[in-house]
N, C-alpha and C positions, 0 to 999 in steps of 0.2 A: 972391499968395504970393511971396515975396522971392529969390532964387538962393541964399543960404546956407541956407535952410529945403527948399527943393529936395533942396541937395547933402547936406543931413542925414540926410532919410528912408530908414529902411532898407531895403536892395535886399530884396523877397519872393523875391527866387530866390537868392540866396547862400546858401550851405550854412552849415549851424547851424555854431558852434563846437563843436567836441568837447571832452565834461567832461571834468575830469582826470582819470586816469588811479590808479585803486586798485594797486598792488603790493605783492607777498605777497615775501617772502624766505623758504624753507625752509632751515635749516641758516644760519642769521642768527651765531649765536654763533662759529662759526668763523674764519679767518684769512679765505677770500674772500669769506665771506658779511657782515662787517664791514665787508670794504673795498667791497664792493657796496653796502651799505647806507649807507654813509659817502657814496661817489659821487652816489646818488640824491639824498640826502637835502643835500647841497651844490649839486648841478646842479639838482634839482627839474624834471625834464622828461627826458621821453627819448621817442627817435627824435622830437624837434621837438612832443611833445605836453608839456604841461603836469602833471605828478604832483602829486595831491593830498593822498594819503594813501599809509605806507609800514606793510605788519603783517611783522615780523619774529618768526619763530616758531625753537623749537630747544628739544630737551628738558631744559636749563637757559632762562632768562631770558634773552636776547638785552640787551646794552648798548646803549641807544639815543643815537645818533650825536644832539650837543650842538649847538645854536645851527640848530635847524633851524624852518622856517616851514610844512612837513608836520604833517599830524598823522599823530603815530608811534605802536604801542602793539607794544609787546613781551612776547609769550606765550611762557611754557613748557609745551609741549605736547610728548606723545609720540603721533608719528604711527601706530603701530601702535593707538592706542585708535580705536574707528571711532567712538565720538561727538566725539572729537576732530577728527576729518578732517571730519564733517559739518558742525561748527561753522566751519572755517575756508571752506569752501564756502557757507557761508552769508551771509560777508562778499561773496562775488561781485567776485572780483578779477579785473579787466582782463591783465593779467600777475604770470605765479607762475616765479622764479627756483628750482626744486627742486636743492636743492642737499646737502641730508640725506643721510647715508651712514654704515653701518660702514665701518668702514677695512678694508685689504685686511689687515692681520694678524687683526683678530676678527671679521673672515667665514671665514677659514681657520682659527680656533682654536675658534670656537664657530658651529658649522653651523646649529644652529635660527636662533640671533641673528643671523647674516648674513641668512638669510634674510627674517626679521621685518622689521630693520632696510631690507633694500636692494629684497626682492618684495612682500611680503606689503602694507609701507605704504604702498607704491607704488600698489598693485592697490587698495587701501582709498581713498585719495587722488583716484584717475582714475576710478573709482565712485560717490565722490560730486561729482564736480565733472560726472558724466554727466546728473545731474540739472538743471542750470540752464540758463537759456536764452540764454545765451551761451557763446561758445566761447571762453575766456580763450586768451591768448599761453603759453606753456609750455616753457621755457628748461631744458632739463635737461642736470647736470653729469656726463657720464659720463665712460671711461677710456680708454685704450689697451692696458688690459688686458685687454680681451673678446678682443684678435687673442693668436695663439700659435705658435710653431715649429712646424715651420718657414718664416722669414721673409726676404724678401728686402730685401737693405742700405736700401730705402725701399719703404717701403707704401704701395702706392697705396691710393687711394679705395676702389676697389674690391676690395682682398684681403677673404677673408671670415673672418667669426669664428669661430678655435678655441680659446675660452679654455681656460687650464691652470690654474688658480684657482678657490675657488667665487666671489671677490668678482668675476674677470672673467665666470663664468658668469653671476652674479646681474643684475650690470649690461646685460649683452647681454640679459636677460628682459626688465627694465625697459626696456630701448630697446624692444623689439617691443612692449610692453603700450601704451605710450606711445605709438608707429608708427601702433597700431591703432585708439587711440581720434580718434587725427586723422585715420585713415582714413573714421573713422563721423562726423564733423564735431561731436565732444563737447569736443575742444581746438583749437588750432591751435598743434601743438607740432616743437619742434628740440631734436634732443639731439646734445652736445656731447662729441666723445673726446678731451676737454685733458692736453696732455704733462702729466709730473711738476711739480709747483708748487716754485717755489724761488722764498726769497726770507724776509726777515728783517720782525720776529722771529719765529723759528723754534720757535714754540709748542710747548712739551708734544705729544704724540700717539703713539701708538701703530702710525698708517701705516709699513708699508715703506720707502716712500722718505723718510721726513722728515730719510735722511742726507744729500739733496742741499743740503737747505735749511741744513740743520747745518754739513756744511763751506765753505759761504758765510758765515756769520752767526757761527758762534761762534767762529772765529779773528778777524773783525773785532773782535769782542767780549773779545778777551783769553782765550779758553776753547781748551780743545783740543777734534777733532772727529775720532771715529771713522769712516773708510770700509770697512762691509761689502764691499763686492762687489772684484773686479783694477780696478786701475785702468785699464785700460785700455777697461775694458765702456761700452758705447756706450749712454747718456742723450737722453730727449726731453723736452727742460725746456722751462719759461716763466716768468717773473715771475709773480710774482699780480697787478700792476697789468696786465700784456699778457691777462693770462685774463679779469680782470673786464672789459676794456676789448672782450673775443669775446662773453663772454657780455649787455652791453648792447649790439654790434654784432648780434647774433642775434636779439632782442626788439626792432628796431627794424627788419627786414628788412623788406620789404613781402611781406604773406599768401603773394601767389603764387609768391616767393620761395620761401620756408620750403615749400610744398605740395612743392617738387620737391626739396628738400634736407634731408627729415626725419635724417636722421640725416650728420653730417660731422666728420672731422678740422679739427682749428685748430691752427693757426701754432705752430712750438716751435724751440729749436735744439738740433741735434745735437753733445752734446760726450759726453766721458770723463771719470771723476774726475783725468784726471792734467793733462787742458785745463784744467780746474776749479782748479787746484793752480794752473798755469801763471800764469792769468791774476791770482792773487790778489797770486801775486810780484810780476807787472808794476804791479800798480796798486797794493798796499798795502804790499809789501815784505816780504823774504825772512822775516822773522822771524814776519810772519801765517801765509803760507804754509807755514813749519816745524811750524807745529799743527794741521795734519791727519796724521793718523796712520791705515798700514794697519789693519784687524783686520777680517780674513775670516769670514765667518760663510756656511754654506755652503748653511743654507734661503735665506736673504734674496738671496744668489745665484743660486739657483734657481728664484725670482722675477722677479726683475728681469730675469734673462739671458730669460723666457718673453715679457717688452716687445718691443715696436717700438723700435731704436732710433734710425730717423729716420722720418720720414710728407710723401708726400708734397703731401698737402692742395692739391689743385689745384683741388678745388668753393672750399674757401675763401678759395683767392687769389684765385681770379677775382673772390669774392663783398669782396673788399678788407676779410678780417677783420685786425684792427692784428695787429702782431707784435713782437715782442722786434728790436731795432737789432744785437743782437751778444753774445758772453759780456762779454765786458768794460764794454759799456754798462749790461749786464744788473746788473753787482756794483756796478758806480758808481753804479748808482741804490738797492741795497739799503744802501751806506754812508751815501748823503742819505737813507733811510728810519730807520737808525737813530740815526743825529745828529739828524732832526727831531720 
């Protein structure tokens, strides 16, 4: 036998390759769950595995990201049906980005619907995926709304949860439902308490905060933008690219990682609506910045002023989840997101 016939045979002790990698997006239609699925489905591999298939679900039809070499299929599903949840458990996905949510204005206007929406499908979800014989990865998008006053100038890791909201109380449920079933080894999950999302464009919605994203996005836009809250009220934002860039950092963590750090803060910067103002003048010029406009509103105050408004995410640093460069880098990259 020859030495290149040798050097060809396969080693019997090298470990198999590992198949690709199935991932589910829950809340696929939305601004992160787009841009999540965008990223996947361009990079086709995460944490150095290879993704073979992408299922993007959302109770509209999810728009499937173009020129991709994934097979994609995009379900409109409402998770509250349990033959629905069964069905997506029966696709047996490797990793499940949960991302689904009422918003925190219609968990607080309509009490049954938050609940359905943010426990109920949660609890249907993590039920049936108790059923298979593997423990998928389990990325969930939670808030900084589960903490509540009173709070000190930065939150540690460790402050504990007093939501003043139902959508923070709902969310903090889901984190322990969630906690729990990775405690019984039916996931292997991490749930994520990501600042306010900012960042353009600044989609329809009925969230609370979608003002932050507004007075970024639609004075670049020629629009004026209403600020509920004083300007002076202290914000924990992030791009949506910094957020998707946590939450595939999170699903790529090794197992034993994730066992110790089921539930953490991720990276955000601490500004004000008038820093916000500030910087839009430095970069865009006075006449952008001239179209944000006060207008107080004194629930959405009441709200917001119940946030964190800095965190110190020190499991996360360590864990070197990416983060936002600055406020200013932060808007320079939403005016290259809306020019591209």
């Amino acid at each position: 036998m020859s030495d290149a016939a040798t050097l060809a045979r396969p080693d019997p002790h090298a470990a198999p390759e590992a198949p690709p990698l199935r991932v589910m997006i829950l809340g696929a239609a939305g601004r992160l769950g787009r841009l999540l699925s965008a990223r996947l489905a361009r990079e086709a591999q995460l944490g150095g595995r290879p993704v073979g298939a992408l299922d993007l679900v959302d109770i509209e039809r999810p728009l499937a990201p173009v020129d991709s070499n994934l097979e994609v299929t995009a379900r409109p599903l409402d998770l509250t049906a349990r033959d629905a949840v069964k069905a997506l458990a029966a696709l047996k996905p490797d990793v499940i980005f949960h991302l689904a949510a009422a918003v925190p204005s219609e968990a607080d206007a309509d009490f049954a619907r938050g609940y359905r929406g943010n426990v109920i499908a949660t609890w249907a979800l993590l039920d049936a995926l108790r059923h298979l014989r593997h423990a998928p990865v389990f990325v969930f998008g939670s808030t900084t709304a589960v903490f509540g006053p009173p709070l000190p100038d930065q939150v540690p890791d460790a402050q504990a949860p007093v939501p003043q909201s139902s959508y923070g109380t709902q969310k903090a449920m889901a984190e322990l439902l969630i906690a729990d079933h990775g405690r019984h080894g039916y996931i292997d999950p991490i749930s994520l308490r990501l600042p306010i999302v900012a960042g353009c464009p600044s989609a329809p919605s009925a969230a609370v905060a979608r003002f932050v994203s507004d007075m970024i996005c639609e004075p670049l836009a020629g629009r004026t933008a209403d600020v509920p809250v004083p300007l002076d009220t202290r914000l924990w934002i992030a791009s949506p690219e910094a957020v998707v860039a946590d939450l595939l950092h999170a699903a790529a963590l090794p197992a034993d990682i994730r066992g110790r750090h089921r539930v953490l803060a991720t990276p955000g910067l601490a500004v004000t609506p008038a820093q916000i103002v500030a910087a839009l003048r430095e970069v865009a010029g006075t006449d952008v910045a001239e179209r944000v406009r006060s207008a107080p509103d004194a629930e959405v105050t009441r709200i917001v002023a119940s946030w964190p408004g800095a965190m110190s995410c020190s499991a996360a640093r360590a864990l070197r989840f990416p983060a936002d460069r600055g406020l200013r880098a932060l808007i320079l990259a939403q005016i290259a997101a809306q020019e591209s």
